[in-house]
C-alpha positions as CSV (number, residue, x, y, z in Angstrom):
1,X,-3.9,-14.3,-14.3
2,X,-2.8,-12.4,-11.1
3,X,-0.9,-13.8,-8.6
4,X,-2.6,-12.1,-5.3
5,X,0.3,-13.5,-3.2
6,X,3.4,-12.3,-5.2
7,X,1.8,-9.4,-6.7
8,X,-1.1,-7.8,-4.2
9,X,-3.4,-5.4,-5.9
10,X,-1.6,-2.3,-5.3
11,X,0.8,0.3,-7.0
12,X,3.5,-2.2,-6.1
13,X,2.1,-5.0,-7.0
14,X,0.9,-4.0,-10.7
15,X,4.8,-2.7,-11.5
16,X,6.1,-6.1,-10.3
17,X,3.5,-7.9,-12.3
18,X,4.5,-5.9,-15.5
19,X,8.0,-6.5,-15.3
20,X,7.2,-10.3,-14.8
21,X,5.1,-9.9,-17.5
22,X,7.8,-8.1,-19.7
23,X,10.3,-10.9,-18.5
24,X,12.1,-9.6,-16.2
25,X,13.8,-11.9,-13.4
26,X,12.3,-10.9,-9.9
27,X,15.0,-13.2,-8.0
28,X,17.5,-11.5,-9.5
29,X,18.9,-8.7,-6.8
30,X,19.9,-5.3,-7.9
31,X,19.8,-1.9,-7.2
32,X,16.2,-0.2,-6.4
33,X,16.1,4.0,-6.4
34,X,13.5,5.3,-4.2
35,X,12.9,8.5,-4.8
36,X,11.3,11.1,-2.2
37,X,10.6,14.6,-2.5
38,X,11.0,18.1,-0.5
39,X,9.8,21.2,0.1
40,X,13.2,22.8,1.0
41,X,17.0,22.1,0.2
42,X,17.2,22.0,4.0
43,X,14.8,19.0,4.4
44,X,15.8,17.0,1.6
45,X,19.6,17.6,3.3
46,X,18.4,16.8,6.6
47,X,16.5,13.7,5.4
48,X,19.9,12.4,3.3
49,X,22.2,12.8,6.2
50,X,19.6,10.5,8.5
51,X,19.9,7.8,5.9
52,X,23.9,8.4,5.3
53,X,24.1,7.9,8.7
54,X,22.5,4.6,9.1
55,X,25.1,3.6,5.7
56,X,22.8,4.2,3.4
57,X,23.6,5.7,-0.5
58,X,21.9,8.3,-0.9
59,X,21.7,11.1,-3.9
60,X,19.8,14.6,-4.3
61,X,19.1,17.3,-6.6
62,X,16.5,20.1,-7.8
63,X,12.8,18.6,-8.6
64,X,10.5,20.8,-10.4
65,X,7.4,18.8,-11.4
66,X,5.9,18.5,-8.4
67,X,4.1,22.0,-7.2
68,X,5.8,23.4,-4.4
69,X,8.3,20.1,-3.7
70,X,11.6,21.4,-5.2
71,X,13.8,18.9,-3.7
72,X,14.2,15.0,-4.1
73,X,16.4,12.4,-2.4
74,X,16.7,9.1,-3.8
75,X,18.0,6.2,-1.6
76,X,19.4,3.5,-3.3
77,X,19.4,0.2,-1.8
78,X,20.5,-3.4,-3.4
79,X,18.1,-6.2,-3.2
80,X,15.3,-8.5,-4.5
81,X,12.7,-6.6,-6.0
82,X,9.8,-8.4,-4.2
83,X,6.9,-7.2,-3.1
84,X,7.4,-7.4,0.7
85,X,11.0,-6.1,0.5
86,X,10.4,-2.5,-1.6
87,X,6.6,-2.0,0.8
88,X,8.5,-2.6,3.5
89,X,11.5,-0.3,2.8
90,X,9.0,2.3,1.1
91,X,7.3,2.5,4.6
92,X,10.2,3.0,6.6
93,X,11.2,5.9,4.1
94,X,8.1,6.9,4.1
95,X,7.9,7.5,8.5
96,X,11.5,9.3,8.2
97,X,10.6,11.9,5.2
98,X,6.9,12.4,6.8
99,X,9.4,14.4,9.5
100,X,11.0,16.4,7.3
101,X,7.9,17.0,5.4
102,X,8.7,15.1,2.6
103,X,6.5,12.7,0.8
104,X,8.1,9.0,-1.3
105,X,6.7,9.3,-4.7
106,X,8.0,5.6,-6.2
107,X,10.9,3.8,-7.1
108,X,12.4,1.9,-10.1
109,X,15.2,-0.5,-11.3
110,X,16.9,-1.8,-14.1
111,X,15.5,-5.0,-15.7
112,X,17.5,-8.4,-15.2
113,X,16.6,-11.5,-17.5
């Protein structure tokens, strides 16, 4: 049975659901990679440097699976994996990269029983 107020009927929602399905422990914190993509070096840079500067950890690299995006950033922030806490940070990632032409394409994390 779905649980519409822990896990809302969205992207989000459904991967939280399967790893509470598959037993993993949601209150558990841990580290969460967001990943967003570039078109250029020089955006995915420019994007890591905004989030470096507001202390965030931050990793990039080449990304070649996605058409003409050949640049990703991932952003890697520790906390509860709960619904309102990675949709909320997805958004405000989301409103930065849209500035550098970049587009967030997920996240993931380790599992914690």
């Amino acid at each position: 049975m779905k649980n519409e107020s822990t896990f809302p009927d969205d992207a989000n929602g459904e991967m939280l659901r399967e790893m509470a399905a598959s037993g993993d422990d949601l209150s558990v914190p841990r580290e969460v990679d967001f990943t967003v993509i570039f078109p250029t070096k020089d955006a995915a840079i420019a994007f890591a440097v905004v989030l470096l500067e507001k202390g965030q950890r931050v990793s990039y690299g080449e990304y070649g699976e996605q058409g003409e995006l050949f640049w990703l950033v991932q952003a890697h922030q520790y906390m509860v994996p709960s619904h309102e806490n990675i949709s909320g940070y997805e958004d405000l990632l989301a409103s930065e990269a849209d500035s550098h032409g970049g587009q967030a394409i997920g996240w993931a994390c380790e599992s914690q029983e």
